[in-house]
N, C-alpha and C positions, 0 to 999 in steps of 0.2 A: 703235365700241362706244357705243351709246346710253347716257343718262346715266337712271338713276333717278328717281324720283320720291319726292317728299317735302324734309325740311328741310336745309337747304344743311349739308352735315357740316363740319367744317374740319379741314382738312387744312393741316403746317408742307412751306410749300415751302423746303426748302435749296438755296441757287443756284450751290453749286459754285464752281470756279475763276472767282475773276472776272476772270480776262483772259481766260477763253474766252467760248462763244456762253450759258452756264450764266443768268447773270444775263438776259440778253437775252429767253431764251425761257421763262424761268420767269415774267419781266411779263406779257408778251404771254397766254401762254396762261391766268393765271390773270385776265388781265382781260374774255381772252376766254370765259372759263370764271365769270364773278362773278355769273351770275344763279342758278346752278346748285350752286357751291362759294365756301365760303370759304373761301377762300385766302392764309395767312398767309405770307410772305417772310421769310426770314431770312438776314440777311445785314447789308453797311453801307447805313444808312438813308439815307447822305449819295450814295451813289454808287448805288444803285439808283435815287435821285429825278433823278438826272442822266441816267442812262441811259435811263429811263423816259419823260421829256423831250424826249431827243433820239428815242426809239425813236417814240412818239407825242402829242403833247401833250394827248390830250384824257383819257390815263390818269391818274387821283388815287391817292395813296397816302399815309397816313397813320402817321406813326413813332412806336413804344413803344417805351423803352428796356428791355433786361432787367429793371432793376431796379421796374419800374413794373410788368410781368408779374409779376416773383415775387411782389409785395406785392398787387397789387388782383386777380392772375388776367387773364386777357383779356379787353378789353371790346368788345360786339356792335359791329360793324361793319356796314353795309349792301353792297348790292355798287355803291353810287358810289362804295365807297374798296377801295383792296387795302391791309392791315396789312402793316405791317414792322416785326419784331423786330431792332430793329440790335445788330449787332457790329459792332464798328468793325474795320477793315482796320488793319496795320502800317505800309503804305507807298500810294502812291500807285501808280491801275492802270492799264498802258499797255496797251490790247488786243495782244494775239496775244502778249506780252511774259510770259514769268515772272518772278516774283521770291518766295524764300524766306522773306521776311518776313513775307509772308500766310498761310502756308500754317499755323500756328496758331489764325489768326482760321476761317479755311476749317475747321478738325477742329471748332472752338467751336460753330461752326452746326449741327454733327452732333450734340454734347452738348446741345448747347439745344431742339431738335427731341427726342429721346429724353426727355429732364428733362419739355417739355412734352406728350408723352404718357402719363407715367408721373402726371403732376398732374392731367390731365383735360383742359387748355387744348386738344389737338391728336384729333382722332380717328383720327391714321393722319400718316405722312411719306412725303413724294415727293422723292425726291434729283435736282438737275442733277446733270452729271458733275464730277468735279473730276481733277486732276492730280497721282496719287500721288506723284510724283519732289518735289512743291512740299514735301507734307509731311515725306517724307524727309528733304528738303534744309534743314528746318526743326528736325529733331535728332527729331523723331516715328518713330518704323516704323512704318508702315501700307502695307499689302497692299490695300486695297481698301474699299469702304463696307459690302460684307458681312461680312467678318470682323471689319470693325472692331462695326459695331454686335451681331453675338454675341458679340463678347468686351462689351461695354458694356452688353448686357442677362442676361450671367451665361448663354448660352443654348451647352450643348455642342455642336450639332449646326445647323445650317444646309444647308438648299440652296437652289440656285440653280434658276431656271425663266425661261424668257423666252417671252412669247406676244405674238399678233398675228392679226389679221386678213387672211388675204393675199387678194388680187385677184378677181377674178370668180366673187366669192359662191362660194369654199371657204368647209371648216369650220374655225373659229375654231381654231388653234393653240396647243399648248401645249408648250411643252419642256421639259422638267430636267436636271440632269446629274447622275450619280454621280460626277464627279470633276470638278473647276473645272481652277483655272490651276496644270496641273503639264506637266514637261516629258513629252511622248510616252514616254520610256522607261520613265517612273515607273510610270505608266495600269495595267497587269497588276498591280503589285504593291498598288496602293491599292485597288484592288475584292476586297473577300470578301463572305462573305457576311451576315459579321456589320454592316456597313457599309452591304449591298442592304439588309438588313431595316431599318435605321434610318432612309436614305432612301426608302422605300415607307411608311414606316409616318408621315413627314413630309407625303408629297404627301396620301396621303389622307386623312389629320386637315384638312390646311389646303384641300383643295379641299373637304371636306365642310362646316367651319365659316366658312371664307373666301372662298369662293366660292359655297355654298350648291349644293353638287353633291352629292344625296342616295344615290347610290351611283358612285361615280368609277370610271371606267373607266381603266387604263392599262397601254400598250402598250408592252414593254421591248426595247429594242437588241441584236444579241448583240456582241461583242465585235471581233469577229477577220470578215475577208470572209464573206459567204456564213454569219454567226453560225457559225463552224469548220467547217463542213460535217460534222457526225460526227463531228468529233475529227481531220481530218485537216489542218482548216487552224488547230489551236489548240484547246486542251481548257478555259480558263475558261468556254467555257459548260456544260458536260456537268458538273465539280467544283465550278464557284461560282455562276452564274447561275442555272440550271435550280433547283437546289435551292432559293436562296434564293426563287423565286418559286413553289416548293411550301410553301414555308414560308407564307409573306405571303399565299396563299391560305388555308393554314390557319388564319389568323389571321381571314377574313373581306376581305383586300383584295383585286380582281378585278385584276389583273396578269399578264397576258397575255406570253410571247414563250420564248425571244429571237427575236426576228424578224432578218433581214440587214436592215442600215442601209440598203442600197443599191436596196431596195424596198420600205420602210416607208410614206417620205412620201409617200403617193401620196393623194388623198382616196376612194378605195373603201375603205383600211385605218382613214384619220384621221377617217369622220367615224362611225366606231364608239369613237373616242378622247377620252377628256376630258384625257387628257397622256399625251404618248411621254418615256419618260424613256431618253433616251443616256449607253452608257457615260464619253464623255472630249469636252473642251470641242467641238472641232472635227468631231465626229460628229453632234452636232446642232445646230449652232446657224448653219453655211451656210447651210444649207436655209430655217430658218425668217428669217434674216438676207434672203435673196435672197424670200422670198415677202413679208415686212411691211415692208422697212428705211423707217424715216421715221414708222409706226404702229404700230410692236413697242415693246416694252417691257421690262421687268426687275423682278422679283418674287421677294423673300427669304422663301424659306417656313421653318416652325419659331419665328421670332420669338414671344415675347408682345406683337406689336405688327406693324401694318399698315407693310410699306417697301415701294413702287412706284419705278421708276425707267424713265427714256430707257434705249434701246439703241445708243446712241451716245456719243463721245466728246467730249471739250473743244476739238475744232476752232481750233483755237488761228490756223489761216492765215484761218479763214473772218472768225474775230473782229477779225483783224488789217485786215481788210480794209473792218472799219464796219459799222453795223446795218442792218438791214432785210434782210440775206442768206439768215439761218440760218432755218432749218424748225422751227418748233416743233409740226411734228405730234405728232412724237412722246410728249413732252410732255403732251398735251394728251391722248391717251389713256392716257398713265400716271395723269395726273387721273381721270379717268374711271373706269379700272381702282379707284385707290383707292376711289374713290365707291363701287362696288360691293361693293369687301372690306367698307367700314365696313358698309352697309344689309346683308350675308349674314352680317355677324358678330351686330349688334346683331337681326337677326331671329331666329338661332338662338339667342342668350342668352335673349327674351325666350320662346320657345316650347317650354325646358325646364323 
């Protein structure tokens, strides 16, 4: 994804677990990214500038403690430096290693990222990955970065989308789910239609003002093989699907299907698509997993506020293993993605 044009936005990178690749490739990429974005780090100031060091020396970063933030606001940076908002860490990090003592410091970079979007300091957050069990194991429950930050911005309803670029100049990728991370058995009983309508009625608000898609197109999954085949191989599509996307038409959203999963993805369907939204996690997210992994991405739609994120995990063997390994493609177009939310947001604010 090409990056925009005009004034570098900033954007709070949170660096996630840092015993994984989180911290690694959140440097790399925003320094690779500093001509274009500004890129704030948040995290420990002490242990990013180590990392940073070892990962390249010729990277500069510059540390503001919270309390300097909350009092003067953020101050302009050029891109010879990357800013870091330090939290300090609990304990000491041994790559590929957990330890539950951080995993408080780890939720804080979450709070302080939200806190400085909500003052002005951030125009948008990009999350590395972090290691739910750290925070758990830290007396926290947390389920994940999406839940947590709508339960953090008062926001009832969330979804999930992951997109990407896949290989030989296909059309750009979009997914969502109507249902995250539930057991397979659950999947029937959490889709109605009262639930389609709130997730259609999410994608296309946030592809229209956040990504500047003036009439969004999207292509809906059925459920069951063959979308039930007429009722024979499962009836949510005929009593819950079908209806809710009469509805959500008549509402004005173009919501197409249910189509069979099992020949959706193809690009003679997707590149009439500006998002396929799949009933249950593992319906759609192989597919586009196998066509972008490395350059996909993760995008919380519904927010009052811009979260991009990697499609990948805290690699914890890879980290374990010393820097210079990990990929921070992916990364680097969740940057980029954000770049593009902020300039569709701030274009359509300014044009109503």
């Amino acid at each position: 994804m090409a990056v925009p044009a005009g004034s570098r936005p900033t954007l709070a990178l949170t660096v996630g677990e840092p015993a994984g690749i989180g911290p690694e490739i959140a440097i790399r990429a925003a320094w690779a990214l500093r001509d274009v974005a500004n890129c704030v780090l948040v995290g420990d100031a002490a242990f990013l500038a180590l990392t940073a060091s070892l990962a390249d020396p010729a990277i500069r970063l510059a540390a503001l403690s919270t309390q300097a933030l909350r009092n003067g606001g953020l101050p302009h940076f050029g891109p010879e430096r990357i800013a870091v908002i330090d939290v300090p860490l609990a304990a000491h990090v041994v790559p590929g290693l957990l330890d539950a003592q951080n995993g408080r410091a780890v939720l804080a970079t979450l709070d302080l990222a939200v806190e400085g979007v909500q003052a002005g300091w951030f125009d948008a957050i990009v999350t590395a990955p972090l290691q739910k069990s750290t925070i758990n194991e830290a007396g926290i429950a947390f389920s994940g970065h999406t839940e947590y930050l709508a339960e953090k911005t008062g926001t009832p309803q969330v979804v999930m989308m992951l997109a990407g670029q896949p290989a030989n100049d296909q059309p750009y990728l979009r997914v969502a789910l109507a249902t995250t991370h539930l057991p397979l058995k659950d999947v029937p009983g959490a889709i109605t239609r009262e639930g389609l309508a709130q997730v259609l009625d999410i994608i296309d608000a946030d592809l229209r003002t956040k990504f500047g898609i003036a009439a969004p197109r999207i292509l809906v999954t059925g459920l069951n093989p063959h979308a039930g085949e007429n009722g024979y191989l499962g009836r949510e599509e005929i009593d819950v699907i079908e209806p809710a996307l009469a509805a959500a038409r008549a509402r004005g959203i173009d919501a197409r299907g249910p189509y069979p999963a099992d020949t959706l993805f193809q690009p003679k369907y997707l590149q009439d698509a500006d998002c396929v939204l799949a009933m249950y996690h593992d319906q759609g997210l192989p597919t586009l997993k196998h066509a972008t992994f490395g350059r996909g991405i993760n995008v919380t739609l519904g927010l009052p506020l811009i979260r991009t994120s990697v499609d990948h995990g805290t690699a914890l063997d890879l980290a374990a293993r010393g820097l210079g390994l990990a990929d921070c493609g992916s990364m680097e177009e969740a940057i980029r993605a954000a770049m593009h939310m902020v300039a569709a947001s701030k274009s359509g604010a300014q044009s109503k």
